[in-house]
C-alpha positions in Angstrom: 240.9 216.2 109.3 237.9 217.8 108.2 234.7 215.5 109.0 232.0 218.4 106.7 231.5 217.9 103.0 229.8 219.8 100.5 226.5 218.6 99.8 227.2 219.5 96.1 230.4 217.8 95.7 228.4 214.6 97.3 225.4 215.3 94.7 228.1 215.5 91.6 230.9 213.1 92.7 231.9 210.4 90.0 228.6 212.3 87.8 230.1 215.2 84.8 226.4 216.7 85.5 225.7 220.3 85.7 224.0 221.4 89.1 220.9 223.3 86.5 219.8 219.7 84.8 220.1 217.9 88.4 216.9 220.5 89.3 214.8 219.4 86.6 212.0 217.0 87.0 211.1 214.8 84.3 207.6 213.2 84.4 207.2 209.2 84.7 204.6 208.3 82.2 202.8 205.0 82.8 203.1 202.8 80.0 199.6 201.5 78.9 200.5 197.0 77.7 196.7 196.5 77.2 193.9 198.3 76.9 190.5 196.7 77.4 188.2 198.4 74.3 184.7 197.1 74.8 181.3 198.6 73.6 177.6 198.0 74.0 175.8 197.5 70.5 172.8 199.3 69.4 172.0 197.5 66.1 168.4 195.9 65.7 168.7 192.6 64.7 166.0 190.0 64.0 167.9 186.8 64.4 170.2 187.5 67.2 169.0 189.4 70.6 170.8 190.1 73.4 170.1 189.3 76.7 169.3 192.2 79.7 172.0 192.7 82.2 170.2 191.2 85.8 171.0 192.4 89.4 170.9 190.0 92.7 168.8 191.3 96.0 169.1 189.7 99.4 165.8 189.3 100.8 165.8 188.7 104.7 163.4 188.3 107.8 160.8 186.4 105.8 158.8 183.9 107.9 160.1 179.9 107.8 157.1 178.9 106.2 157.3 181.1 103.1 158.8 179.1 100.4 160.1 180.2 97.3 157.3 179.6 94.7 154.9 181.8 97.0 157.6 184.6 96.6 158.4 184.2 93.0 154.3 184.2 92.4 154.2 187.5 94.5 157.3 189.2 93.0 155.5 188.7 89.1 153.0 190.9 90.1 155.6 193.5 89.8 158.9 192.0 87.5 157.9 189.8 84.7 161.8 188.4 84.9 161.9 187.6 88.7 163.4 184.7 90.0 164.0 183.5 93.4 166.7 180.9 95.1 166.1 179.9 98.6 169.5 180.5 100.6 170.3 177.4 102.6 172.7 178.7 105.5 170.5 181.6 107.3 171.8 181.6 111.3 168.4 181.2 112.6 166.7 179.0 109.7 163.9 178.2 112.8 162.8 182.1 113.2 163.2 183.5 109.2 164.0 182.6 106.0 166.6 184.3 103.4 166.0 184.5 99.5 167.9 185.8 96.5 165.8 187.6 94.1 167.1 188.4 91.0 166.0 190.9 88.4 166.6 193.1 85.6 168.8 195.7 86.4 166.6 198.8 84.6 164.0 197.5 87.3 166.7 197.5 90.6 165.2 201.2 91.8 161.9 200.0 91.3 162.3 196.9 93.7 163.4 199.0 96.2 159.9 200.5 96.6 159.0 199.6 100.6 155.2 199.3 99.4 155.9 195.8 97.5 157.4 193.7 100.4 155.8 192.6 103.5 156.4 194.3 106.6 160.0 193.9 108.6 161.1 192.5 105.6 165.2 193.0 104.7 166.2 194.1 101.4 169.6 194.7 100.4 172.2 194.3 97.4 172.9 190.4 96.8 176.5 190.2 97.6 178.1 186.9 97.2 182.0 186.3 98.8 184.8 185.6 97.1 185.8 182.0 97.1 189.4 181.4 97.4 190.6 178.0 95.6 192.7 175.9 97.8 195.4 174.1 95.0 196.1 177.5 93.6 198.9 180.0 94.5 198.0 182.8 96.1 199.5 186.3 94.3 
């Protein structure tokens, strides 16, 4: 009994396919269900305005007694917009204090500028975690 077979007679068994078509690829295009079409307007209208896109800092290492009205009255000087929230759940709430500061986005580069905060202050992105719900399903 003979144990070898053909690879082609495996590749065209129960198939009436020519051995030239079963060498050509086909490409897999991706079907496209929904497209998301948005746009920013540029129309100057009097009776409705838009509102400017803001961006979140973390601001660390600031001393305990600082509260958030002395920064907010310190960060005008520089961003007409800013406003501050005192973050309640710093590790060491004894030795600093953390803020967000939040901003227009045209000014984020400028509130990067090292000149404008105090020295051994922290200043980073603002990000916030994702909360997971616990009564929904997970998928």
């Amino acid at each position: 009994m003979n144990t070898q077979t053909n690879v082609k007679d495996i590749q065209t068994s129960g198939k009436n396919t020519e051995p030239s078509k079963m060498s050509e690829w086909t490409e897999v295009k991706r079907k496209n269900k929904f497209k998301n079409k948005s746009i920013m307007g540029k129309a100057n209208i009097s009776e409705i305005k838009a509102i400017p896109k803001t961006t979140s800092l973390f601001v660390s290492r600031i001393q305990p007694g600082t509260n958030k009205d002395l920064l907010k009255t310190h960060l005008r000087k520089y961003f007409s917009e800013a406003d501050v929230e005192e973050l309640l759940n710093s590790f060491h709430p004894d030795i600093y204090k953390s803020f967000k500061v939040t901003v227009n986005q045209n000014n984020f580069d400028k509130a990067f500028d090292e000149a404008m905060w105090p020295s051994g202050a922290y200043v980073s992105r603002f990000f916030r975690r994702r909360q997971i719900k616990l009564n929904q399903p997970q998928g």
